[in-house]
N, C-alpha and C positions, 0 to 999 in steps of 0.2 A: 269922046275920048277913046283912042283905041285903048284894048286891051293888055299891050303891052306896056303902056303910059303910068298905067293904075300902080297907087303907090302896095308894093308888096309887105304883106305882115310877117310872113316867113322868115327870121334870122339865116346867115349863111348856108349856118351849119344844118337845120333844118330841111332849107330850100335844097341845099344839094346833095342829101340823104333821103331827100322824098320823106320824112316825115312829120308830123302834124305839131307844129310851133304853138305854145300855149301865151306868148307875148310877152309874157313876165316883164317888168322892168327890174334892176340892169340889165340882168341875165336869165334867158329863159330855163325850163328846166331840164332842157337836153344840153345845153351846152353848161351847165350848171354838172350835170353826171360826168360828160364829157374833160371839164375842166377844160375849155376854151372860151374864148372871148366871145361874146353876144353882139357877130356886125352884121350892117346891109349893104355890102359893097358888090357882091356879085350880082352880076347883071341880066336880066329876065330872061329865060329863053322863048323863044318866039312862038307861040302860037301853032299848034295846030289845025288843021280844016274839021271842025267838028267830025265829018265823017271818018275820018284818017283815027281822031281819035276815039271813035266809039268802037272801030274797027278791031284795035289793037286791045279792048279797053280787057275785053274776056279772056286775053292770052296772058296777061298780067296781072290778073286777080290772083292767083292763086301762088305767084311767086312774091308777091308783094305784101299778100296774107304773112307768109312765110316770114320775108324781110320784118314786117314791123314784129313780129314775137319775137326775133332773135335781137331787136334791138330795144325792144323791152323788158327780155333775159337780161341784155347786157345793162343797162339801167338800175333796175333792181339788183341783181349780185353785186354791182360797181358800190352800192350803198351797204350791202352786206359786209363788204370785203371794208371798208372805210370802217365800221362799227367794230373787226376785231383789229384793226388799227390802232383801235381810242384805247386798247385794253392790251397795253402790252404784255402784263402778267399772264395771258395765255399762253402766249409763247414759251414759256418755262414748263409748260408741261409735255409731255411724251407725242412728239408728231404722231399727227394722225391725218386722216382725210379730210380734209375742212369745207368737203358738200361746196369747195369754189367752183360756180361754172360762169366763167366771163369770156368774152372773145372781144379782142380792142378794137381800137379804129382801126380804118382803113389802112394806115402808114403803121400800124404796128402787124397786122396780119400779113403786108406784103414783106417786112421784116420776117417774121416767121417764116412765111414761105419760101423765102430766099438762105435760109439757116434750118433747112428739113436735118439736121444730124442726126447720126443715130451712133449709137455705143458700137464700138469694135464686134465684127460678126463674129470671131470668135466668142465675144462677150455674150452677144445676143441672141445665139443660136441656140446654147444650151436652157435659153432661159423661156426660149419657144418651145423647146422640145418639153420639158418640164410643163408649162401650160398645155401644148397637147395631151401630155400624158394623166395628168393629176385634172382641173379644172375640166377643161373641156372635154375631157373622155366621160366624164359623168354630164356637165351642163354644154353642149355639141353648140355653140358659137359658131366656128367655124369648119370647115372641110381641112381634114391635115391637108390632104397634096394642094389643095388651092393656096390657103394658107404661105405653107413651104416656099410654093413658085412665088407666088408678089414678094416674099422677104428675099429671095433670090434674085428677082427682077428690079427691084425696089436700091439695095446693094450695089448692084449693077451701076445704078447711074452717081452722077455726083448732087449733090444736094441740091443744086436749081435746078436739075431736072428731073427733082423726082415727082412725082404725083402725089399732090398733098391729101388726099382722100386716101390713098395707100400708106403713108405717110403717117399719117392721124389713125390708120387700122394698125399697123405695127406698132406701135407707142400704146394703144389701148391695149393688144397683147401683153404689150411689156408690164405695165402697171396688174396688170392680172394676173400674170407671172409672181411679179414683186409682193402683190398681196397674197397670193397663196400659202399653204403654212409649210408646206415641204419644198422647198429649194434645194438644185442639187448643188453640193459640194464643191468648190475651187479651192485645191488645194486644203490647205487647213485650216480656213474659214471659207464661210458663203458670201460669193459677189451679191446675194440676193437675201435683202433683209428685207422678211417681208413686213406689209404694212408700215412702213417709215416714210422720210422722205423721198426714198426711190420713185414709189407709188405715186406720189402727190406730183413729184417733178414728171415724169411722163405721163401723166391725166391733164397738167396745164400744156404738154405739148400738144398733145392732140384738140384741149380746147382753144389754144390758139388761131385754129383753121376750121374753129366752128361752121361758121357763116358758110363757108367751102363744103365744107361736108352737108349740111341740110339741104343748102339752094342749088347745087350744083344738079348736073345730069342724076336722073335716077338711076341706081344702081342698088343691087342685094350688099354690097361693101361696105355702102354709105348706111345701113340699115344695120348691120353688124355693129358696124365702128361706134354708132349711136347706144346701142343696147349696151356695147360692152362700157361706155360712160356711165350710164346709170347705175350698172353691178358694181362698179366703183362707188357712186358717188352714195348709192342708195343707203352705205355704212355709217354715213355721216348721221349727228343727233339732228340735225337741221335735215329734213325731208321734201324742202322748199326748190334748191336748186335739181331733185331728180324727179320729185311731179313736175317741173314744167318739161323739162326733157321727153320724160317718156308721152306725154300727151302730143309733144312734134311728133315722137318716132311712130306713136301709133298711128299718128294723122299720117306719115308718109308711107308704112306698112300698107295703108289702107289704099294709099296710090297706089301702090305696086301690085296690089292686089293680093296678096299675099293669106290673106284671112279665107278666100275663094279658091279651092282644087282646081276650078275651069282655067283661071289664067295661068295655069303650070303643065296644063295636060301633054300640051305639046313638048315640053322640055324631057330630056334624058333623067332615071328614076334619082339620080346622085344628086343632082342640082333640083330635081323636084323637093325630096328631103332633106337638103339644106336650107329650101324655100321656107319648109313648114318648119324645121326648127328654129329656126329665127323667128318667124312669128310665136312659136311657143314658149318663148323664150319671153319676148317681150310680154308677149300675155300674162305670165308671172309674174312678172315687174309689176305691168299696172293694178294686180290684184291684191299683190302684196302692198304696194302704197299706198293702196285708195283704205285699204281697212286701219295702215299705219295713223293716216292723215284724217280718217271719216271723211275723205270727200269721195266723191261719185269717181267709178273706172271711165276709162273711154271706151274699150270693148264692150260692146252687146253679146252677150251667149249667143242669142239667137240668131248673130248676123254673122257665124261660125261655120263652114263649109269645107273642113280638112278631120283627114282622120286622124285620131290621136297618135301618139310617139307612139310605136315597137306596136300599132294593132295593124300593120300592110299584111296584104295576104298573098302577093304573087314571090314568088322567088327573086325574081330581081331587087322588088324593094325589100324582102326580109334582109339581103345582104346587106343593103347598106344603110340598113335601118338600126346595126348593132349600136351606136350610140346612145350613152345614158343608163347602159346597162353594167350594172355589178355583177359583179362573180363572188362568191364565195371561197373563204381561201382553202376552203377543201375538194371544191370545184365542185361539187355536189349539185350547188343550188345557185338559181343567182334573180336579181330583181331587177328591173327598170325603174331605177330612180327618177328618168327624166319622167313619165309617165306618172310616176305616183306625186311630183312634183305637179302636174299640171293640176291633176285630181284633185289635189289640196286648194289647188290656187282658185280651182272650181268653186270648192267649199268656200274660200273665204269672200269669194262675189257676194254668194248667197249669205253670210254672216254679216256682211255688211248694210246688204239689202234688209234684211230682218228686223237688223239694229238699228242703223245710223239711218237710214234712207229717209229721205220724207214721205215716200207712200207708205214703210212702218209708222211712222208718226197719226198717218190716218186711219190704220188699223184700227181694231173693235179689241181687248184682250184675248178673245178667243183665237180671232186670225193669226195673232202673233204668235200663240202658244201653238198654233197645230203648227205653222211656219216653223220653232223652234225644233217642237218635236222630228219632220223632218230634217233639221240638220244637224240633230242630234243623231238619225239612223244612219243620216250620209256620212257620218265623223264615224260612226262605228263600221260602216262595212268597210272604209276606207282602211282602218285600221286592221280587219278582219282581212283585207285584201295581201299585206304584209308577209313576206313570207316569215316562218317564226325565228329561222336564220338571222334575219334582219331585224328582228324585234330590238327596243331600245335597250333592252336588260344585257343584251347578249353581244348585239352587234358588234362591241370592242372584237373578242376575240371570234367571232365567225368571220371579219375582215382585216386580221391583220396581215393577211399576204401585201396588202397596199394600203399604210398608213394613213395616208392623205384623205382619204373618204369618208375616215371617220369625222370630219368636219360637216362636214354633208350631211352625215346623218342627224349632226346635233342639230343642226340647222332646219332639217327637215324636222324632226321632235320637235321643238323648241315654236316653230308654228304651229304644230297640230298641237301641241298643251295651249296655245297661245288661243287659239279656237275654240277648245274644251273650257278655256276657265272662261271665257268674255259668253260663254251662250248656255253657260250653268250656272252662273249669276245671278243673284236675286236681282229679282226688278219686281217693280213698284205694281207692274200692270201682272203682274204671276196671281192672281188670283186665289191659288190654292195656296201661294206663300205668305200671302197677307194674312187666310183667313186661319190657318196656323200659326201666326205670330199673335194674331187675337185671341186665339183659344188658350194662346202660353200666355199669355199677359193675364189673361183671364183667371188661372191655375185649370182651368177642367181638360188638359192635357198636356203631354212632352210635350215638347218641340221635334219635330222632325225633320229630320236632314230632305233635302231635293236629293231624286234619283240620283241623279247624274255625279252625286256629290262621291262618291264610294267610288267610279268608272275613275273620275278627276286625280284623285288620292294617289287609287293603284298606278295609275299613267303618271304622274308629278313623282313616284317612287326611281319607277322605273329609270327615268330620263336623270334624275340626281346619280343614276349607277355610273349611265352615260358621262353625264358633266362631269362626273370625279375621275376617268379617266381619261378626257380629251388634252391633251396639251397641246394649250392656244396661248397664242398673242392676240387674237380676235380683239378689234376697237372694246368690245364689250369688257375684257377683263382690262382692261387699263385704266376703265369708266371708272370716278370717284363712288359712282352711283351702288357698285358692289359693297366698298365699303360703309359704306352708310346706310344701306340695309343691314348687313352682319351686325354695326352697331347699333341698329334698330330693334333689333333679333334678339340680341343681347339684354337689351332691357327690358324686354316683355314679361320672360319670366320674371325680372324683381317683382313686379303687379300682377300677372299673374300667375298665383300660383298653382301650377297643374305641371303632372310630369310628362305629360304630353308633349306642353309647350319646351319643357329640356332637352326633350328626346329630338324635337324637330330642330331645335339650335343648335346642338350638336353635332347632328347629323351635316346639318346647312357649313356650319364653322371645318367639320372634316372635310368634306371635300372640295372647299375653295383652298384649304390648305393642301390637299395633296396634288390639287393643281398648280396652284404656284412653288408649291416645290421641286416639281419636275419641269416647269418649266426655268427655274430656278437654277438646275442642277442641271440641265441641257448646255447652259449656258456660262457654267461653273462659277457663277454665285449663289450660294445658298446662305441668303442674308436673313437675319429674322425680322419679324414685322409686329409692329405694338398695337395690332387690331389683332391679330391670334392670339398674341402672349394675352393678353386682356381676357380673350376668349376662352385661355385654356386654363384659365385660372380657377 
């Protein structure tokens, strides 16, 4: 019997998406995601000459690698996106970013693509300039004049003919824009509410045109566009749809070479340094999720061959290496945030390593404890590295020439406490903390605090200085999760009674109040709220 004769197991939908049919009766489970009909009507395509296909077999591996994760992304969130379907009661809470990343079929993407719109350039210009100014001037995504030109070029054309790679880059602007916490003014309100539905409607445009952006020609665009999904989606409580994302981006980083100084040598210094900050950028990403999620990063330190943000030494690159860099608003002083950003992001490799890794698992307690102790010194020089300008206690008022950065900074704290408390931890294999809790169980001594425990305190003081003067919408204050610690907090002292414990509720209870009162009062409602009145009682 020839080969084309043979009865096929592949359902349509399978067979002409080139992906791997599980048989299911009725309905396999691609066309089950899909929500189409389970047929065998189309008709086999013929054969090729073994050699023809073995020829071609190695040019298509690696787009096809590609193909089957984006359409088992799409798979997977299509089941996500179904499960807050069932629960419409969510919906009645405060939009947020809902961590969706789906790209439809075929006939729904060529729809998109044929419907590139974008918001009035008068609308959307200011809304650029503002992300160049606030976001990307500290985290460097893109090159303003490059940037600039495709929104100009992009404008230019009518919507089928725009370039949906460019297309899917300006919309991930947008939504970055949208999310940021200082929007400029229109008039006498802001066209730019951040974190709301703005956000979320321009992140489903750009993943519309998913499949286009990852499989398409490579370009440093397609690599931007990608990273700037993840900054978005990484906010989400579900950290499911931005690990699979950044594991593509780094896989296609890795094409590009990007990780490697050599394949940049020959490019001009402006474009070499937008090279590397995009991979530094991502390299963040995946450090930060992998310790979010305890799973393994994708980056190898060791397979790292660029010099870090603001350390160029020729005059050419110092110039255009000023990105990421704060100023102080007395001009006095100023810091590399993108830099001290990376450093951290270095630390939490190595804390994850420590911790969660399996080769910690086969550590001896000693190995783990000299491993702590060093990242215990790399948290402090880190810290020591800081100018005092910038310190957490202070930084409100040595930055307020530019508001918007103090976001930044909480953000940067907020991991590095985030580091200090997960690796000053009692654990079970601390040796010298067990045999201390034996000696206290025992009565033949105190109990003694761990070193680190005093470091931990003064830095969680510090950064509460911080939080009580940020006014944010951040996902995090709209989280139920706030309140349900304060009334967590709240009932501690009833049981225990120590004035300690009153002194840190109080503490905790003012400054989530004086935060939401100003944001409150930004907004001119200044409502009250029966978890404070409770509290202040």
């Amino acid at each position: 019997m020839e080969a084309n004769d043979r009865p096929r197991k592949a359902c349509d939908l399978c067979y002409t998406r080139k992906i791997k049919c599980d048989g299911q009766e009725p309905r396999c489970s691609n066309c089950i995601s899909y929500d189409t009909s389970c047929t065998h009507t189309v008709l086999s395509r013929k054969s090729k000459p073994k050699a023809q296909r073995n020829g071609r077999a190695k040019e298509t591996d690696e787009v096809q690698s590609l193909r089957t994760l984006v359409q088992r992304l799409k798979a997977q969130l299509r089941r996500v996106q179904e499960k807050v379907q069932d629960h419409p009661q969510e919906l009645k809470q405060p939009p947020v970013i809902t961590g969706r990343l789906e790209d439809g079929p075929a006939s729904d993407q060529n729809d998109a693509i044929g419907s590139m719109t974008l918001p009035p350039l008068q609308q959307a210009l200011p809304m650029v300039h503002a992300f160049l100014n606030n976001f990307n001037s500290v985290l460097p995504l893109f090159h303003a004049d490059t940037l600039l030109r495709l929104v100009g070029e992009c404008y230019a054309l009518s919507p089928p003919q725009r370039d949906p790679v460019v297309w899917a880059a300006i919309n991930v602007v947008l939504a970055l824009a949208t999310f940021s916490e200082h929007a400029p003014p229109v008039g006498n309100r802001s066209t730019i509410r951040p974190g709301n539905v703005h956000t979320t409607e321009y992140l489903n445009k750009a993943q519309s045109v998913l499949s286009t952006v990852m499989l398409g020609e490579m370009g440093l665009l397609r690599i931007q566009t990608l990273v700037g999904m993840v900054m978005v989606l990484q906010s989400s409580h579900d950290v499911t749809p931005s690990l699979i994302l950044i594991s593509a981006t780094m896989r296609l980083a890795h094409k590009m070479s990007l990780h490697n100084r050599a394949a940049s040598a020959h490019l001009d210094p402006v474009e070499r340094q937008q090279r590397a900050n995009v991979f530094w950028l991502a390299y963040i990403l995946d450090k930060d999720l992998s310790l979010r999620a305890h799973q393994p990063s994708v980056q190898l330190d060791d397979d790292i061959d660029l010099n870090l943000p603001s350390s160029s030494q020729t005059d050419a690159e110092r110039q255009v290496n000023t990105a990421g860099v704060i100023m102080a608003g007395s001009g006095n002083s100023s810091m590399s945030y993108f830099l001290a950003r990376v450093q951290l992001a270095n630390i939490e490799g190595s804390l994850y390593d420590c911790l969660y890794s399996t080769r910690a698992l086969n550590r001896s307690p000693e190995e783990r404890s000299k491993a702590r102790d060093s990242i215990v010194n790399a948290l402090e020089e880190w810290q020591a590295s800081i100018p005092p300008e910038f310190s957490a206690a202070i930084v409100v008022s040595s930055t307020n020439n530019n508001p918007a950065h103090i976001n930044f900074f909480c953000l940067l704290y907020s991991t590095h406490l985030q580091c200090m408390t997960l690796i000053n931890r009692a654990h079970a294999w601390d040796q010298q903390w067990i045999s201390d809790l034996r000696d206290h169980g025992e009565g033949t001594q105190a109990l003694q605090l761990p070193l680190g425990w005093g470091s931990l305190v003064h830095q969680a003081r510090d950064f509460m200085v911080l939080l009580g003067e940020v006014w944010s919408k951040d996902i995090w204050f709209r989280c139920q999760l706030v309140d349900a610690a304060l009334l967590w907090l709240n009932n501690v002292p009833k049981e225990v009674q120590s004035e300690q414990v009153w002194d840190v509720r109080d503490v905790c209870a003012e400054a989530i109040r004086q935060v939401r009162w100003k944001h409150a009062e930004a907004i001119g409602l200044v409502s009250g709220n029966r978890l404070f009145l409770e509290l202040s009682q």
